[in-house]
Backbone and ligand atoms as CSV (ligand in chain L), in Angstrom:
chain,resi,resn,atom,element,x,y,z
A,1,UNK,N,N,5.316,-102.143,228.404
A,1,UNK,CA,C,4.964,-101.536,229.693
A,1,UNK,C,C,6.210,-101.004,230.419
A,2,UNK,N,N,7.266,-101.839,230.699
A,2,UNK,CA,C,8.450,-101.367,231.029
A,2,UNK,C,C,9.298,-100.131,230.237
A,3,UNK,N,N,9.325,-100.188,229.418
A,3,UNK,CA,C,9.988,-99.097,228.108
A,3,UNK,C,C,8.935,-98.288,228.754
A,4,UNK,N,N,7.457,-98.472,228.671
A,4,UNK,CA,C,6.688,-96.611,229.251
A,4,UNK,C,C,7.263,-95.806,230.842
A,5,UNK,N,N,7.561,-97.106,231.413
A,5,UNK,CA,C,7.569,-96.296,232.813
A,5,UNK,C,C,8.939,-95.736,232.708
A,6,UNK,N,N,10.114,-96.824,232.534
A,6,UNK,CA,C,11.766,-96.491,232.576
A,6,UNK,C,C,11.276,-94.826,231.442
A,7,UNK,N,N,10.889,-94.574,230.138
A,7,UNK,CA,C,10.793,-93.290,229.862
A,7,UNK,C,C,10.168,-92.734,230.534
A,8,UNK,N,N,8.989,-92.646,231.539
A,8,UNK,CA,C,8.581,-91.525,232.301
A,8,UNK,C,C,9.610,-91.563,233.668
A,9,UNK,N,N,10.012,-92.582,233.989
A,9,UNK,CA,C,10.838,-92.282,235.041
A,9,UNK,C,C,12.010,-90.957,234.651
A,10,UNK,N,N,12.854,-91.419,232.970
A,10,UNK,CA,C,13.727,-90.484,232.750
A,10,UNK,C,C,13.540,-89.253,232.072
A,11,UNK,N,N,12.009,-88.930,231.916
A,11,UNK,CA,C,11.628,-87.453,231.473
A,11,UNK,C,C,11.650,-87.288,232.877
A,12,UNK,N,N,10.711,-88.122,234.177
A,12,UNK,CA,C,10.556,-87.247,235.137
A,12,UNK,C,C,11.845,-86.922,236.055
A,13,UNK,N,N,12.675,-88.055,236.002
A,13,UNK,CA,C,13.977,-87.495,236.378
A,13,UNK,C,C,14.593,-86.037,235.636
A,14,UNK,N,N,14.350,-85.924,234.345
A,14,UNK,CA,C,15.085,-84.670,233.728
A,14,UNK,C,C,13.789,-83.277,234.191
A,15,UNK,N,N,13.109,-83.694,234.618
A,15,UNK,CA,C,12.604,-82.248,235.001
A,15,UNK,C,C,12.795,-82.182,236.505
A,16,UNK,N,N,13.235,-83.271,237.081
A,16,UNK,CA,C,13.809,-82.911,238.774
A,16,UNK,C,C,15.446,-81.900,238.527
A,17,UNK,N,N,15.744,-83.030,238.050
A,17,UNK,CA,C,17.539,-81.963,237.229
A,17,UNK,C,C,17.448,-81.020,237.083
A,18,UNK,N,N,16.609,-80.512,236.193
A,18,UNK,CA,C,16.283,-78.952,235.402
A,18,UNK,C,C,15.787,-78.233,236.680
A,19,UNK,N,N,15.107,-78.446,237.021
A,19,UNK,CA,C,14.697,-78.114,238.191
A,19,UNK,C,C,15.446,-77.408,239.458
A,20,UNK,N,N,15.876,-78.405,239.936
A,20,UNK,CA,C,17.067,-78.197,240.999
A,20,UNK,C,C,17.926,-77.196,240.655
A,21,UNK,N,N,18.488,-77.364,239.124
A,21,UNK,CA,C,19.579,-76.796,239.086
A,21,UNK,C,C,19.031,-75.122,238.899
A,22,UNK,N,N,18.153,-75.144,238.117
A,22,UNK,CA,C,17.757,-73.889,238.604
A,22,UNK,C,C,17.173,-73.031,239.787
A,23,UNK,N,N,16.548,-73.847,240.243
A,23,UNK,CA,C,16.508,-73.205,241.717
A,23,UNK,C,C,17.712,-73.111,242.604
A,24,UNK,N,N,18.214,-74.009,242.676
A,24,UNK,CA,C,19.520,-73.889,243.517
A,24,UNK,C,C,20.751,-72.752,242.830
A,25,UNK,N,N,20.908,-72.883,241.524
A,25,UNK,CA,C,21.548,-71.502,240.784
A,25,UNK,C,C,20.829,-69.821,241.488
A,26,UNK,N,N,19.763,-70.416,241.434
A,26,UNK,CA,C,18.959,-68.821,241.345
A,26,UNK,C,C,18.983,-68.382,243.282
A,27,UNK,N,N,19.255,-68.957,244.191
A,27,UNK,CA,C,19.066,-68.925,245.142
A,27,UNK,C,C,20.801,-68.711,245.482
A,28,UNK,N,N,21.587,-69.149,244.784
A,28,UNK,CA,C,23.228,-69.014,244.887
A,28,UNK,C,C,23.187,-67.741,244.462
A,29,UNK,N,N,22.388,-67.357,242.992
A,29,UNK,CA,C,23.039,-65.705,242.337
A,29,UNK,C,C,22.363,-64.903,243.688
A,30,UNK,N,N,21.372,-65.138,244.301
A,30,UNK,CA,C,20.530,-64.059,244.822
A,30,UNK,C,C,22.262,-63.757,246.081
A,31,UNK,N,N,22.255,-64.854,246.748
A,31,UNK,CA,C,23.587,-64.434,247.705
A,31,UNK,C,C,25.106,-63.799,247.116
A,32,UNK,N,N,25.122,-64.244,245.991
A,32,UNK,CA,C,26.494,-63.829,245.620
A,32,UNK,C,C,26.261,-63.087,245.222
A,33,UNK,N,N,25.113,-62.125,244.136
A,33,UNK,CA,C,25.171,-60.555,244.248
A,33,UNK,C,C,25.233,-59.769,245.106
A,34,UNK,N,N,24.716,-60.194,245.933
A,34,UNK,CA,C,24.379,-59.432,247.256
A,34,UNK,C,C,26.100,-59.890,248.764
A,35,UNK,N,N,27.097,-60.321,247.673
A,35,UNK,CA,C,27.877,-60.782,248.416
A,35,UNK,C,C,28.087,-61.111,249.750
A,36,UNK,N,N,27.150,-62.208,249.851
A,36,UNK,CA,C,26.863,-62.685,251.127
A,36,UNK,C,C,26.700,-64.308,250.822
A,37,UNK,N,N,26.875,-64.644,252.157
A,37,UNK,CA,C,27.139,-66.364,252.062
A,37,UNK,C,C,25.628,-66.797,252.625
A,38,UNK,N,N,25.006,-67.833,252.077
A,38,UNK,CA,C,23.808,-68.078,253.272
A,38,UNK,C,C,24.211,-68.730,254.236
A,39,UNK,N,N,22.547,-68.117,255.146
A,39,UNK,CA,C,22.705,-68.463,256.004
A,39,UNK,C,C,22.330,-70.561,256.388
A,40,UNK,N,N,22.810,-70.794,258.000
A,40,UNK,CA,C,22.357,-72.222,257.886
A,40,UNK,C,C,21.296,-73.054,257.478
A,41,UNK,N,N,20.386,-71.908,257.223
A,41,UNK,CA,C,18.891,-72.933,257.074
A,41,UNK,C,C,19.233,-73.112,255.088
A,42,UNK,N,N,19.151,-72.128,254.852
A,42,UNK,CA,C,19.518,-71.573,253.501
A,42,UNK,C,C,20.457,-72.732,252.846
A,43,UNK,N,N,21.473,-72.911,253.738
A,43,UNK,CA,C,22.664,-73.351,253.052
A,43,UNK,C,C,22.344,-75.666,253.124
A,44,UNK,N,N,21.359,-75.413,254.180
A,44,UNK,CA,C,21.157,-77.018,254.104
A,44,UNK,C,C,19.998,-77.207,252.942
A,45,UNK,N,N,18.929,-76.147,252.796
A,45,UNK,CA,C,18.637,-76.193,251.952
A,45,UNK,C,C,19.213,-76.928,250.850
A,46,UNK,N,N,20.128,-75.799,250.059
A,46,UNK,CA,C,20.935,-76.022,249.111
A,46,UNK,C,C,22.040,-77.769,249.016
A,47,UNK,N,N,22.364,-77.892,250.184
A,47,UNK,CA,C,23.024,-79.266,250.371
A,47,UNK,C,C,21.828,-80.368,250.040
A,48,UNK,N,N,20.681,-80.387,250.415
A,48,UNK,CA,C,19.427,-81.241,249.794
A,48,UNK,C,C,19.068,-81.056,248.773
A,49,UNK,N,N,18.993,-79.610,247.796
A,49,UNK,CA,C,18.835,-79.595,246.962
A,49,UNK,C,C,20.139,-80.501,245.651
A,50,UNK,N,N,21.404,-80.048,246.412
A,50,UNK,CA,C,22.666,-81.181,245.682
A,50,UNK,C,C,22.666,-82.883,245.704
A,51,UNK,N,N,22.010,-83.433,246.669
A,51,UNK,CA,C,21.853,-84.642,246.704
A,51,UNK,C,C,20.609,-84.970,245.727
A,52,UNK,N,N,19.406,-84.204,245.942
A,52,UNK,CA,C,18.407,-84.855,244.854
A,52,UNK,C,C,19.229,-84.379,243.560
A,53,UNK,N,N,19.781,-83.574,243.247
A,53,UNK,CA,C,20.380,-83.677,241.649
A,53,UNK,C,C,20.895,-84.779,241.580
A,54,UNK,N,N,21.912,-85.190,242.399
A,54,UNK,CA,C,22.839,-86.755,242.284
A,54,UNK,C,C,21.831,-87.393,242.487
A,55,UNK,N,N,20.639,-87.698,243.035
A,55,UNK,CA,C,19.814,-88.785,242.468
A,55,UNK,C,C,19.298,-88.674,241.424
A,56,UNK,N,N,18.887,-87.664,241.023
A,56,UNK,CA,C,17.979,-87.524,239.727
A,56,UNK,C,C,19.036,-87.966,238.634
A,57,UNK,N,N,20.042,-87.471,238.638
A,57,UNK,CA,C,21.033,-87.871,237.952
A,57,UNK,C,C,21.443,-89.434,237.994
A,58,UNK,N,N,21.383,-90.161,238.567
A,58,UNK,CA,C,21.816,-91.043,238.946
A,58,UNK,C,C,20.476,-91.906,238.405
A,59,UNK,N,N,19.554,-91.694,238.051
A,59,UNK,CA,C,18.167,-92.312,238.219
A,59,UNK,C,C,18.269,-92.463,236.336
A,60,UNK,N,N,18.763,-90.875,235.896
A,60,UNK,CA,C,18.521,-90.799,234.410
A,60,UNK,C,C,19.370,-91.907,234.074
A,61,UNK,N,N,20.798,-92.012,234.667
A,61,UNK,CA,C,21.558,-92.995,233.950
A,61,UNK,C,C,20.677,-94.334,234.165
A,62,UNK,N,N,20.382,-95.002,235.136
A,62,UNK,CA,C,19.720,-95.797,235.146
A,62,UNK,C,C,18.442,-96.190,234.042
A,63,UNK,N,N,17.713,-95.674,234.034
A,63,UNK,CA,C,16.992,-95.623,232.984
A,63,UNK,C,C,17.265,-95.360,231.792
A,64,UNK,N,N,18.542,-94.509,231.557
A,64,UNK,CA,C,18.862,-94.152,229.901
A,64,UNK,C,C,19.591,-95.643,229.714
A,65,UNK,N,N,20.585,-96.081,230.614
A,65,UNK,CA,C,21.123,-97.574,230.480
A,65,UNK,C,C,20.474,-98.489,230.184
A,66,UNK,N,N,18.925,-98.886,230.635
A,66,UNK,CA,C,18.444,-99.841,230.688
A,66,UNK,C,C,17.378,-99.152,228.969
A,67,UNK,N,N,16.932,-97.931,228.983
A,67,UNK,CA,C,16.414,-97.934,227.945
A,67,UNK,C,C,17.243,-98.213,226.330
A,68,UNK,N,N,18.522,-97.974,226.735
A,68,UNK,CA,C,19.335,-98.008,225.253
A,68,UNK,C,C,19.337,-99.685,224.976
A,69,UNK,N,N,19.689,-100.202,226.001
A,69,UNK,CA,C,19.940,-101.477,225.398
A,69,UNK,C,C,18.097,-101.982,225.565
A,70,UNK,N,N,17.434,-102.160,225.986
A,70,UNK,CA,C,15.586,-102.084,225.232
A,70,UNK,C,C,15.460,-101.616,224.046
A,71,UNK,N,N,15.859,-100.473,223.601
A,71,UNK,CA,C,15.413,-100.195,222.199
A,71,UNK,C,C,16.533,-100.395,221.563
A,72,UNK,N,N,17.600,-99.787,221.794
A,72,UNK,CA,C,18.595,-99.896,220.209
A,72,UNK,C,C,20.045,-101.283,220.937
A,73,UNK,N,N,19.760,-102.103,221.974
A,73,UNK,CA,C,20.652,-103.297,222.052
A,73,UNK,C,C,22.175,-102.801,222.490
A,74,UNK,N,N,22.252,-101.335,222.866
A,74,UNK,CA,C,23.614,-100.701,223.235
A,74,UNK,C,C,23.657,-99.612,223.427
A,75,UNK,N,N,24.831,-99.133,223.164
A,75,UNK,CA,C,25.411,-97.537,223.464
A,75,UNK,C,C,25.395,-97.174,222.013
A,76,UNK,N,N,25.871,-97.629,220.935
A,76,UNK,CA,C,26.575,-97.626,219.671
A,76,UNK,C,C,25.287,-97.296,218.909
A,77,UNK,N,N,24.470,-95.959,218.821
A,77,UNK,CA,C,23.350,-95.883,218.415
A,77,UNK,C,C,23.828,-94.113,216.991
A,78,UNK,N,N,24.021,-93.192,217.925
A,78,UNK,CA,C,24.878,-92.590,216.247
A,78,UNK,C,C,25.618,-91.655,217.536
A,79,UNK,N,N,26.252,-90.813,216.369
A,79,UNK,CA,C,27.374,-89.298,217.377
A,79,UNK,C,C,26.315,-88.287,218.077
A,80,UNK,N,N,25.660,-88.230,217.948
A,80,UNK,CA,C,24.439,-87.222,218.503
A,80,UNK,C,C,24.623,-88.051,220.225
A,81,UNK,N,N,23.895,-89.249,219.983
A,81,UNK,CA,C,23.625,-89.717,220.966
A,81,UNK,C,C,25.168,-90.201,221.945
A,82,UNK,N,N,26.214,-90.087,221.601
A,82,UNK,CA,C,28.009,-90.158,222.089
A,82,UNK,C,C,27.586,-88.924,222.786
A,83,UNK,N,N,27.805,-87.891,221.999
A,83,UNK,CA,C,27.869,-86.315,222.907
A,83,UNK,C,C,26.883,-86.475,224.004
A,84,UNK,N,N,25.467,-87.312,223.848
A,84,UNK,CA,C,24.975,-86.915,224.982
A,84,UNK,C,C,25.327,-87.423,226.075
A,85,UNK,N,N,26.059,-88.947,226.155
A,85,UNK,CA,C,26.363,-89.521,227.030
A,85,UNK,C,C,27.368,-88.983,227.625
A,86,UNK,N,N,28.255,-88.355,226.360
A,86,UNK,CA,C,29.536,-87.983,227.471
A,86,UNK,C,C,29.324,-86.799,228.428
A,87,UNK,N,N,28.216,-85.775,227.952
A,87,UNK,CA,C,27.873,-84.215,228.291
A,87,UNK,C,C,27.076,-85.286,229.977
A,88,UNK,N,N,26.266,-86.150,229.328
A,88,UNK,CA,C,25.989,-86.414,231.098
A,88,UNK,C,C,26.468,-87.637,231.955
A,89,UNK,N,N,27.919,-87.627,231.571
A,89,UNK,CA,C,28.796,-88.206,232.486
A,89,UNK,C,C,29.718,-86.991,233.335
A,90,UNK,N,N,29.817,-85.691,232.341
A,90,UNK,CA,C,30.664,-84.903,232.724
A,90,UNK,C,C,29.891,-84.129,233.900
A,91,UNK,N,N,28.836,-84.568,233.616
A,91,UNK,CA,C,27.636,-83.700,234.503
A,91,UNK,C,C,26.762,-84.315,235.981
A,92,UNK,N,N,27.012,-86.129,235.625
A,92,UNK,CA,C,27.588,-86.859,236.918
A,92,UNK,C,C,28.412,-86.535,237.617
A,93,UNK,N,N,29.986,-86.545,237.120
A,93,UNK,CA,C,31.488,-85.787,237.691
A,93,UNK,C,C,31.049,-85.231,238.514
A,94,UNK,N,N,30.627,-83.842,237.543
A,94,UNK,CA,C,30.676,-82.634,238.671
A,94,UNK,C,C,30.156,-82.895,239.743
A,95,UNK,N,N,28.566,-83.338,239.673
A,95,UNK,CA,C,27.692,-83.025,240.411
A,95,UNK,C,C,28.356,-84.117,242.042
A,96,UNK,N,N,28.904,-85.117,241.696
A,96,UNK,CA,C,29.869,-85.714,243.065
A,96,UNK,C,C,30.945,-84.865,243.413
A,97,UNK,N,N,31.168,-84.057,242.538
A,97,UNK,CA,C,32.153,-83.392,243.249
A,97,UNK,C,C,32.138,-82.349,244.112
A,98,UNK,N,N,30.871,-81.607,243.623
A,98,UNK,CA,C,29.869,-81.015,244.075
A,98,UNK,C,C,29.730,-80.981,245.820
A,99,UNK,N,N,29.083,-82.408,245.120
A,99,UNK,CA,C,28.295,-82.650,246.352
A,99,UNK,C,C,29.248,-83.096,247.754
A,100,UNK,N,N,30.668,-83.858,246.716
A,100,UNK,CA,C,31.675,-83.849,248.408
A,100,UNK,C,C,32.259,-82.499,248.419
A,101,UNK,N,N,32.498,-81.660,248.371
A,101,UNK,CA,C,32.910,-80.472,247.891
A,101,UNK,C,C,31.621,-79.822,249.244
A,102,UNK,N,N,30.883,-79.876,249.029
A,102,UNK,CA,C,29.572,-79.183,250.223
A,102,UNK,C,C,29.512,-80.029,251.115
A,103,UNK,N,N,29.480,-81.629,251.347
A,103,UNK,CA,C,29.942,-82.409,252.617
A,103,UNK,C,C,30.706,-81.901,253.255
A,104,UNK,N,N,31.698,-81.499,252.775
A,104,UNK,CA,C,33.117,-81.875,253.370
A,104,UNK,C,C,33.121,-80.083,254.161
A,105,UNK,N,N,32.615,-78.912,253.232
A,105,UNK,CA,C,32.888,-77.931,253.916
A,105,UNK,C,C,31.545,-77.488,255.418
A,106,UNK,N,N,30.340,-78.443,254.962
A,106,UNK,CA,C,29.406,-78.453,256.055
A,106,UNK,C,C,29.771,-78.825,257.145
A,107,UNK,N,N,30.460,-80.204,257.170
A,107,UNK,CA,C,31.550,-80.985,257.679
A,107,UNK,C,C,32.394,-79.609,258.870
A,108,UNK,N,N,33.012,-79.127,258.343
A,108,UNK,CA,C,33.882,-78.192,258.619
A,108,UNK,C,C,33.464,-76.695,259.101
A,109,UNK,N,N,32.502,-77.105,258.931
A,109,UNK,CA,C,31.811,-75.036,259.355
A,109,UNK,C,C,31.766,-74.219,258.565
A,110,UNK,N,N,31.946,-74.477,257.380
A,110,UNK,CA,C,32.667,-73.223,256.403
A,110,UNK,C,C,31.391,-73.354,255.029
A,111,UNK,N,N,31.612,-71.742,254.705
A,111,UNK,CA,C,31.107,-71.959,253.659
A,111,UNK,C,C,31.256,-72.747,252.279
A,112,UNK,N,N,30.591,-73.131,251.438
A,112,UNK,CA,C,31.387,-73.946,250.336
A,112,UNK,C,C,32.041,-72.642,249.472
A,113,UNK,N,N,33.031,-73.275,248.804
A,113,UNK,CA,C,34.101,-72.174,248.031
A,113,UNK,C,C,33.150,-71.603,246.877
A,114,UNK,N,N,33.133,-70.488,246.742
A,114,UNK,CA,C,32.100,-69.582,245.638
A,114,UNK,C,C,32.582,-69.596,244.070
A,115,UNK,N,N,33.829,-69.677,244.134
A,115,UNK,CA,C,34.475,-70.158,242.502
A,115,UNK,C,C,34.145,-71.684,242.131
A,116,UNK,N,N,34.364,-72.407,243.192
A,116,UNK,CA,C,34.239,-73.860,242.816
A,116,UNK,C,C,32.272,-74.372,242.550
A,117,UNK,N,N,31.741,-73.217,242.944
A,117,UNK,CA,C,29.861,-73.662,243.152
A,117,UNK,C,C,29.803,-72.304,241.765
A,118,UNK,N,N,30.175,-71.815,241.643
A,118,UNK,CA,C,29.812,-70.938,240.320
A,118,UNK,C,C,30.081,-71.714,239.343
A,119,UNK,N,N,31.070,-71.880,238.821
A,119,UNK,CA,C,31.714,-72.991,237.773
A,119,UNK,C,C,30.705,-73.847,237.727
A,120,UNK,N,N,30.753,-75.121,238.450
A,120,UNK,CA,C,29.977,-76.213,238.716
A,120,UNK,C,C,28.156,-75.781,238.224
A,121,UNK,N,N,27.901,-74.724,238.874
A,121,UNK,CA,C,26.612,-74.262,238.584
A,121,UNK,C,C,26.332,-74.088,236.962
A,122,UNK,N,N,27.326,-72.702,236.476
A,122,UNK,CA,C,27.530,-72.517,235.237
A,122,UNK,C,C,27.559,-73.756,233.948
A,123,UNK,N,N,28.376,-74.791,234.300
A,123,UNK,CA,C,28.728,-75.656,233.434
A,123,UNK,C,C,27.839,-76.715,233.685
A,124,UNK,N,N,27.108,-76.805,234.681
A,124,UNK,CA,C,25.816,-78.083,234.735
A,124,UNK,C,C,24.873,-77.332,233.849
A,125,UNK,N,N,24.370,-76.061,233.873
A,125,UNK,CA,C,23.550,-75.639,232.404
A,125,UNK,C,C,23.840,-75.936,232.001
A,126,UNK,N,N,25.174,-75.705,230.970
A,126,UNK,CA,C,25.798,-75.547,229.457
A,126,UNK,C,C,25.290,-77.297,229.659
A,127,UNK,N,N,26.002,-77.929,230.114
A,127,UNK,CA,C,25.868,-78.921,230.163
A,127,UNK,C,C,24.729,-80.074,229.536
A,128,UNK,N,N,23.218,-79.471,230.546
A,128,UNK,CA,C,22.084,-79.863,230.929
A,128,UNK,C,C,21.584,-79.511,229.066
A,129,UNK,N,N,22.158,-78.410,229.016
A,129,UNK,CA,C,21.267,-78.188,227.266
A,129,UNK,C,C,21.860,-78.642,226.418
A,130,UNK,N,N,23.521,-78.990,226.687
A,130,UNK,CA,C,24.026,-79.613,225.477
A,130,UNK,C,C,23.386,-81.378,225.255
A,131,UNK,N,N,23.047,-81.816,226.547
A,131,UNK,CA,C,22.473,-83.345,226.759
A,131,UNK,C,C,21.351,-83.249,225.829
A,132,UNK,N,N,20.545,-81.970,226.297
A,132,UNK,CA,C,18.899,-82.144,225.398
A,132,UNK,C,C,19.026,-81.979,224.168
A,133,UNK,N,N,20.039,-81.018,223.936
A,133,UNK,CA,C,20.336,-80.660,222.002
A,133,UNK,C,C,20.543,-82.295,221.824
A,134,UNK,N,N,21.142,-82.606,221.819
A,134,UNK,CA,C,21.954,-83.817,221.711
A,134,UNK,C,C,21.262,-84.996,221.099
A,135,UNK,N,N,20.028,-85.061,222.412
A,135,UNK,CA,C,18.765,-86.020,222.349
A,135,UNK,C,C,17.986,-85.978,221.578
A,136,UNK,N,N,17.932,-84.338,221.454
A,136,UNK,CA,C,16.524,-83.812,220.239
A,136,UNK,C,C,17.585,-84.422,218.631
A,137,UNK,N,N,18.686,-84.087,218.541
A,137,UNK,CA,C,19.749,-84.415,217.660
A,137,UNK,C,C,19.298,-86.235,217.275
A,138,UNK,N,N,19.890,-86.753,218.636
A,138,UNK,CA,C,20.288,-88.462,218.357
A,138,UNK,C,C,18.362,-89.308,218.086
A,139,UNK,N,N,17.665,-88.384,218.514
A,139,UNK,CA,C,16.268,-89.234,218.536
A,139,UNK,C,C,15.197,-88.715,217.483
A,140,UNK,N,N,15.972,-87.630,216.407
A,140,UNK,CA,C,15.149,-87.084,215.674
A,140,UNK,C,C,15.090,-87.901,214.621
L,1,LIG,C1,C,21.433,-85.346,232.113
L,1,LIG,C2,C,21.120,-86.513,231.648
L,1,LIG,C3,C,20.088,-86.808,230.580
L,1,LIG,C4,C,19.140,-85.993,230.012
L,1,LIG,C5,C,18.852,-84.527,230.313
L,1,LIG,C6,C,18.427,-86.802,229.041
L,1,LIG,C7,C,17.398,-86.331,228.233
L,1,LIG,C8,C,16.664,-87.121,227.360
L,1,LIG,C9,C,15.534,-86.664,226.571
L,1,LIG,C10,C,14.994,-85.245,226.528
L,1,LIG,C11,C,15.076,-87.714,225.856
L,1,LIG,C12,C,13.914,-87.732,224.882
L,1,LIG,C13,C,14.391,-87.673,223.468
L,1,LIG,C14,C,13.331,-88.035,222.471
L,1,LIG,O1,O,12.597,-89.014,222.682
L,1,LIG,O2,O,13.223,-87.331,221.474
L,1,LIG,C15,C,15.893,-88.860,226.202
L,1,LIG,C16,C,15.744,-90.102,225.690
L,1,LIG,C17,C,16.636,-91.118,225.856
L,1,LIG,N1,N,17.732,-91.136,226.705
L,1,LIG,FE1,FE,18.289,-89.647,227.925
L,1,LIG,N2,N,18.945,-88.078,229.041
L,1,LIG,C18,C,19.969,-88.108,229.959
L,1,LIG,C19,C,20.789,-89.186,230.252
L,1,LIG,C20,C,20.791,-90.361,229.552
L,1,LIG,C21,C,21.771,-91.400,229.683
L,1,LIG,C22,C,22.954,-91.331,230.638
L,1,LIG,C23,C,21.438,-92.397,228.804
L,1,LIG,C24,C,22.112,-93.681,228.495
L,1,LIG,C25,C,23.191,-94.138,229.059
L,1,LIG,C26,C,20.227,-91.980,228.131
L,1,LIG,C27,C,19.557,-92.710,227.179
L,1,LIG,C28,C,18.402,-92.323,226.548
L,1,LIG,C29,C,17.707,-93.117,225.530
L,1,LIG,C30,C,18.121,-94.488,225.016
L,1,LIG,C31,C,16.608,-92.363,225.113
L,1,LIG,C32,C,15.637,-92.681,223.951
L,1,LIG,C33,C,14.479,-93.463,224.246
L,1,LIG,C34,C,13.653,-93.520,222.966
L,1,LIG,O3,O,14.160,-93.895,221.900
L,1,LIG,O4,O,12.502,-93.148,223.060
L,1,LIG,N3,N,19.860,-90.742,228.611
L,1,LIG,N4,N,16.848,-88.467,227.133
């Protein structure tokens, strides 16, 4: 019973992730083509949309932690499943950095820096699909 929910908790956490990150990407390209910063409603938006990623994120580890050692007794399960952990630790990182990174300039009045939220944006995809290759890889 526990093993069903902790896995629906961490599919449903990975479609909040997927989620977010695309909406919040797609709502960043719409302003930065249009080279413009959003506006305040826009931009708190986006600051809520960065905190539920760090939870959702934060939720998967939880559940991927508690599910590894339930089924396979550890971390030490094959290299498929290494890459994925490390692809979503790197993807934890960011996403705190992220997220003080948009504190800190909300904080301040300012927009958040557009190189530092492109990157971050960019590489949480690459990221987000190298985790799922990974999974489809370590659980096939
Ligand atoms: C961005 C973060 C993550 C994503 C997108 C993700 C994605 C996935 C997906 C798609 C599956 C299903 C694979 C399958 O059953 O074929 C899965 C299963 C699993 N994940 Fe994650 N995961 C993430 C983070 C983690 C972390 C951090 C851990 C462990 C520390 C973890 C541990 C596990 C385990 C043990 C399973 C397999 C459960 C089983 O054998 O049925 N996951 N994950």
């Amino acid at each position: 019973m526990s093993l069903i929910l902790l896995k629906t908790f961490h599919y449903l956490a990975i479609l909040f992730a997927g989620g977010l990150l695309v909406g919040g990407g797609l709502i960043q390209a719409v302003y930065a083509r249009d080279n413009q910063v959003p506006d305040i409603n826009i931009a708190k938006i986006l600051k809520t949309l960065g905190y539920l990623g760090l939870a959702a994120l934060i939720i998967l580890w939880i559940t991927g932690i508690l599910l590894s050692n339930l089924i396979y007794g550890g971390f030490s399960i094959n290299s498929a499943f290494t890459v994925k952990i490390i692809a979503a630790a790197i993807l934890l990182i960011i996403s705190f950095i992220v997220n003080i990174h948009v504190y800190n300039s909300s904080k301040n009045n300012q927009p958040p820096n557009k190189s530092i939220m492109k990157i971050a944006t960019m590489s949480g995809r690459g990221l987000i699909i190298v985790v799922l290759l990974a999974a489809a890889i370590a659980f096939s």
